[in-house]
N, C-alpha and C positions, 0 to 999 in steps of 0.2 A: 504494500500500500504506500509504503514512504517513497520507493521507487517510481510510483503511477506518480504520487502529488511532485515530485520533481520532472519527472517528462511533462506533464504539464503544466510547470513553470508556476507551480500555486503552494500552498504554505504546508511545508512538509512535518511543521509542529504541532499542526489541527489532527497527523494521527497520534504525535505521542499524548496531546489534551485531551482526547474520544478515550484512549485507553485507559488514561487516569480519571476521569469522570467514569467510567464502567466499572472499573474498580471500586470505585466509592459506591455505586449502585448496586455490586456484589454485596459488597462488605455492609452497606445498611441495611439490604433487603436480608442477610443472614441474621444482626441487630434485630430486625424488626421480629423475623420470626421466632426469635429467643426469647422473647422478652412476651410476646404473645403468649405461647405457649407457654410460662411464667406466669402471667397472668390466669391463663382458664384454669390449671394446676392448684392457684391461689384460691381461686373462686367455688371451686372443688371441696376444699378445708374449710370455708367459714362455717355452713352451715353446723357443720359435723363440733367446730371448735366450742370448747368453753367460754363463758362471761366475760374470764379475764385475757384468755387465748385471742377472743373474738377482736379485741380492741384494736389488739397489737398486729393482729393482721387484715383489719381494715384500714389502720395507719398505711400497713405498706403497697394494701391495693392502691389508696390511690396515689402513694406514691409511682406504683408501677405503672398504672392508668397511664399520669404525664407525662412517662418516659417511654411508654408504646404510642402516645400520639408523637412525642417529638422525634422517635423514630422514623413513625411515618412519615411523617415530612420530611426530613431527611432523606428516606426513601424514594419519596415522591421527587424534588429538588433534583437527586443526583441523577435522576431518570428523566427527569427535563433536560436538564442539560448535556446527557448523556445522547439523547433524541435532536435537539439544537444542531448540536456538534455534525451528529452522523448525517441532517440533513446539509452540509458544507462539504461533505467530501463527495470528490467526483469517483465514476464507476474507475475499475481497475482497466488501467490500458493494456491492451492486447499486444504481445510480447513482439509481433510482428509489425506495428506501428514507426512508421518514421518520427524519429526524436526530433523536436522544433518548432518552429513557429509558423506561422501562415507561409513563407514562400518555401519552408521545408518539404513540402510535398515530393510525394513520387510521380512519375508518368509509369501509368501499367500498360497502358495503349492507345491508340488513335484511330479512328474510323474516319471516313469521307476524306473526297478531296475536298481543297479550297480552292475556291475559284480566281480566277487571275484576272481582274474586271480590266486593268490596261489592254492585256489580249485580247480583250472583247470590245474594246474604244470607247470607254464610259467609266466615268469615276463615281465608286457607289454612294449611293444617297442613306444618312442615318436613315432610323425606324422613325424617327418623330416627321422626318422631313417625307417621305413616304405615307405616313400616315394621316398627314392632313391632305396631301394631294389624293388621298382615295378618301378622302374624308369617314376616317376611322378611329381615331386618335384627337382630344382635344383638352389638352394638357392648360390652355389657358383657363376657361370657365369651370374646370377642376378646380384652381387652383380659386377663383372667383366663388366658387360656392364653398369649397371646403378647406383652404390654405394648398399652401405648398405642398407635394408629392402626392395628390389629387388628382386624378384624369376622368372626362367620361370616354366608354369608346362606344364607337356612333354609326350605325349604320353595317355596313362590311365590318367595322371593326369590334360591335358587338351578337354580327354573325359568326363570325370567323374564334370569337371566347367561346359561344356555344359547337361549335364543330370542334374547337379543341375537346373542351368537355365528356361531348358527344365519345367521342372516337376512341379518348382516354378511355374511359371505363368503359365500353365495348369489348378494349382488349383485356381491362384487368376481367372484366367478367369470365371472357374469354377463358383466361387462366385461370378459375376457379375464386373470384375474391367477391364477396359478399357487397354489394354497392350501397351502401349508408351516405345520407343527408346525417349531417352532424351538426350537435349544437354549436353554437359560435360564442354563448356566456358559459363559463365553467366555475365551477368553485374552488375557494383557495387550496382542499384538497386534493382537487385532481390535478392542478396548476401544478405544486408541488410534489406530490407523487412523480411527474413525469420528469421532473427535474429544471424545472423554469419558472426555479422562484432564486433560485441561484445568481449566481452570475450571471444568466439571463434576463435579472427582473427589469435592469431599468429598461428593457426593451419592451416590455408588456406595458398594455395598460386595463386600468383600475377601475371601476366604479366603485368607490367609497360608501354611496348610500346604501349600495346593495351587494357589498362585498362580492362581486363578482367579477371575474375576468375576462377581456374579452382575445379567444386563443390566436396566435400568429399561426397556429396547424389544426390542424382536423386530427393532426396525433396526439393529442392532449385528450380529447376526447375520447378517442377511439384506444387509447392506453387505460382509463377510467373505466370503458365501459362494462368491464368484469371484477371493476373495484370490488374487496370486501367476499369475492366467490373462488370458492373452490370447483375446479373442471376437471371433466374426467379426462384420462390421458389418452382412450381412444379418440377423444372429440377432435383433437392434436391432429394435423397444425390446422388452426384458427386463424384465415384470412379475412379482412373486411379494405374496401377501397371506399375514401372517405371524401366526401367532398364539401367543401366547405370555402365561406369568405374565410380571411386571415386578415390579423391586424397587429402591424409594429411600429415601432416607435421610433424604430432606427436612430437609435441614442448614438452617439457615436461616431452616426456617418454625415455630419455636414462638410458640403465640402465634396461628396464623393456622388459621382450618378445623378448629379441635378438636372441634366435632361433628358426629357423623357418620361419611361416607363417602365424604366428596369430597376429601381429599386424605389419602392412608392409605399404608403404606410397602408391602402387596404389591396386587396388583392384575393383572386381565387385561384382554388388549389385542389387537384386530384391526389389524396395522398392513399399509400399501401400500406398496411397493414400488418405485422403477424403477430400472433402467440403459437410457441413451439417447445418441446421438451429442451433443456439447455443442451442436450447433448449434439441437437440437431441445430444449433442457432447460426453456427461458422455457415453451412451448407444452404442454411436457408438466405443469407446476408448475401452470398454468391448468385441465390435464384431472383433473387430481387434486382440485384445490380443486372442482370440478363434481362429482364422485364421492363428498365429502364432504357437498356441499349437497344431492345427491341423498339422500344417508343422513340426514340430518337432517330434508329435508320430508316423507319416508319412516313418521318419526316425529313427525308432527306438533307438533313444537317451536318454537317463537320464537326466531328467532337473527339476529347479525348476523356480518359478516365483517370484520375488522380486518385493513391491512397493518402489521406490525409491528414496531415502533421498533429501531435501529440496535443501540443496546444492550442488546435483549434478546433476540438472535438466536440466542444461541449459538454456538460456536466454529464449526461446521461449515458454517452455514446461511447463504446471498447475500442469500437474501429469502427471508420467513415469511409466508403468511398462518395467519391463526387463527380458526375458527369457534364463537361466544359463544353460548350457548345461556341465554336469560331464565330465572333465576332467581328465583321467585314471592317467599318470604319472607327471600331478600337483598337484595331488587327490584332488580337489578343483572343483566348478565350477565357469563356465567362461562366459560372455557378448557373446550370439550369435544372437539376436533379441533385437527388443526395442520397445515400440512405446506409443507416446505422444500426448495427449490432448491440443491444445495450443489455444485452445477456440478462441479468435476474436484477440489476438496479432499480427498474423503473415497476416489476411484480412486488419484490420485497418492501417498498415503500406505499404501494396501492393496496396492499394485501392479497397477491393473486395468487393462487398457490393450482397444483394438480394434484390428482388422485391417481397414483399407479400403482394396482392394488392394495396394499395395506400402508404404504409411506403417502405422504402427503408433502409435499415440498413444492417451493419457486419454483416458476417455469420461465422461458426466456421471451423478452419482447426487441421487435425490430421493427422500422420502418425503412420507408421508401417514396421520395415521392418522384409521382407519375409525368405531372405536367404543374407546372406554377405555369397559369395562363401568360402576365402579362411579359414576364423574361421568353416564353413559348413562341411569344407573338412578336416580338426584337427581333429574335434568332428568324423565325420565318421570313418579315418581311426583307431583314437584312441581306441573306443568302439567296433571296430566292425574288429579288427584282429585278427590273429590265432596262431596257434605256431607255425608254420614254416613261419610265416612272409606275408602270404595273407590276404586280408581283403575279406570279407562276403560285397556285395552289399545288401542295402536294397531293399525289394520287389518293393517301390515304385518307383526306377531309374534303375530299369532292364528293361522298357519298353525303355529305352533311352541308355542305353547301347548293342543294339543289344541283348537283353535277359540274358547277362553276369549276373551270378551268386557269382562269385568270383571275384576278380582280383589279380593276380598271380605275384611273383618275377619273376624278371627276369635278375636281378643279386644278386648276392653273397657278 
């Protein structure tokens, strides 16, 4: 554990203060019971005691009384903080993880070409600049009704969210994944069960009057939604594909992706899903990332796949990979999938457990998401424009486009 809190570059004395507070919650919860059992012992004799017997061991009841309540507190105390504590620590990283920080990443591979728009005699047009000429995108009266990183998209461009949508979860169905509308308010336990109340919070946001959250994933949700139950291990593996608005706060990132629509505070989201036995979670982490790569060549995109550095996992996650989708005029690529391994962190804290025949134990949870629309909709118009300013629809969202093969300006 000391090793994981130093790979990811976070305070490696929060395990030696977890194991001294669990010691103290050993050792009072032993206190407590001694002194109880002291007690009912005690309570056993009065009856039975003599006049003068009786006094002298009423005296010491309730001396013992005070010191089985101040036990308990102390019990109680060292069991807060011993709960405090555990929820600060991130999951254990996976012994195969590259050590480092954001640009520490690995390349495990690359799919598509990239296109060479000089050899084609046209310098390519961002997504925003595409986007009003098909009048799809309108980042000003976003920004007009609901502040900065606000967009509506209009016309083609909130056809083209629903054909994303559409197509997404056809394929996850396709693959066996349960399709869930999920709520978008959660409570502060399921928040924190999934691990983003951590060093994810200030990226959340709150509603104070009614202590709810509103979740940046449909995996917050769909991690909650066998809060507190126990499943049988036949039921195993447990897929659900979640679709949901998302909402963040992007604390942190001023400064970074102000035009545009690729990093904006609401946004919808196809995300995946699993619950699986821990023994099966590596394997399943790999069917997932294949599910993702499927959606992406689906969509004739350029991408590669990154295994993702130590410290930039997030709280909940053992191992990340992330799939980068080439960005034309950032010439770079860019986060358009993810999906994470987070083994038995995020059941042990929800209280998820399995039944395989007579043990009962944790089981592993993982995500994956499918499509974040509006990075979805970047990546498409960017790659897949022309010279006078139309974008080529991919094969796979012409069934959901009325058959549309282009999508055409329609201003100037």
């Amino acid at each position: 554990m000391r090793a994981s809190q130093r790979a990811r570059g976070e305070d490696v004395a929060l395990v030696d203060s977890l194991l001294s507070a669990d010691a103290r919650r050993r050792s009072s919860g032993v206190r407590f019971d001694e002194l109880r059992a002291e007690q009912k012992a005690l309570g056993k004799l009065i009856p039975k005691a003599s006049a003068d017997e009786k006094a002298e061991l009423l005296k010491k009841a309730s001396q013992l009384a005070a010191d089985v309540k101040a036990a308990d507190a102390e019990r109680d105390a060292a069991d807060a903080e011993t709960q405090e504590l555990l929820l600060q620590l991130g999951n254990l990283v996976h012994p195969d993880v590259p050590v480092g920080g954001e640009e520490d990443f690995v390349t495990l591979e690359t799919h598509g070409e990239i296109r060479d728009f000089t050899a084609e005699g046209f310098e390519p047009k961002d997504h925003l600049e595409l986007g009003t000429l098909l009048g799809a995108i309108d980042v000003e009266r976003g920004a007009k009704v609901s502040g900065s990183r606000f967009y509506f998209l209009t016309g083609v461009g909130a056809l083209l969210e629903l054909a994303l949508v559409n197509a997404a979860m056809a394929q996850a169905t396709a693959a066996g994944f349960t399709p869930m509308l999920t709520p978008a308010l959660v409570r502060p336990q399921s928040m924190a069960g999934t691990g983003f109340l951590g060093q994810a919070a200030q990226d959340v946001y709150h509603l104070d009057k009614d202590d709810l959250y509103l979740v940046g994933t449909s995996e917050v949700a769909l991690a909650a939604y066998h809060m507190d139950e126990i499943l049988d291990a036949d039921r195993l593996p447990l897929r659900y594909a979640g679709f949901s608005p998302c909402f963040r706060r992007e604390a942190g990132s001023h400064g970074k992706d102000t035009r545009g629509i690729f990093r904006v505070h609401q946004f919808d989201k196809v995300e995946m899903f699993s619950y699986v036995a821990p023994e099966d979670s590596q394997a399943e982490h790999q069917r997932l990332l294949e599910w993702e790569k499927q959606w992406l060549t689906s969509l004739e995109l350029p991408f590669r796949v990154i295994d993702v550095a130590s410290a930039d996992l997030g709280s909940s996650a053992s191992r990340k990979f992330d799939c980068e989708a080439w960005i034309p005029t950032q010439g770079k690529y860019r986060e358009l999938t993810s999906t994470s391994d987070c083994t038995e962190f995020q059941s042990r804290r929800l209280q998820i457990r399995v039944r395989d025949g007579k043990q009962v134990k944790p089981l592993a949870t993982l995500n994956g998401t499918l499509c974040a629309v509006p990075r979805t909709i970047v990546a498409i118009l960017e790659n897949h424009q022309q010279a006078d300013g139309s974008v080529r629809v991919p094969e796979v969202l012409r069934p959901y486009l009325g058959g549309r093969e282009v999508l055409e300006p329609v201003a100037k």
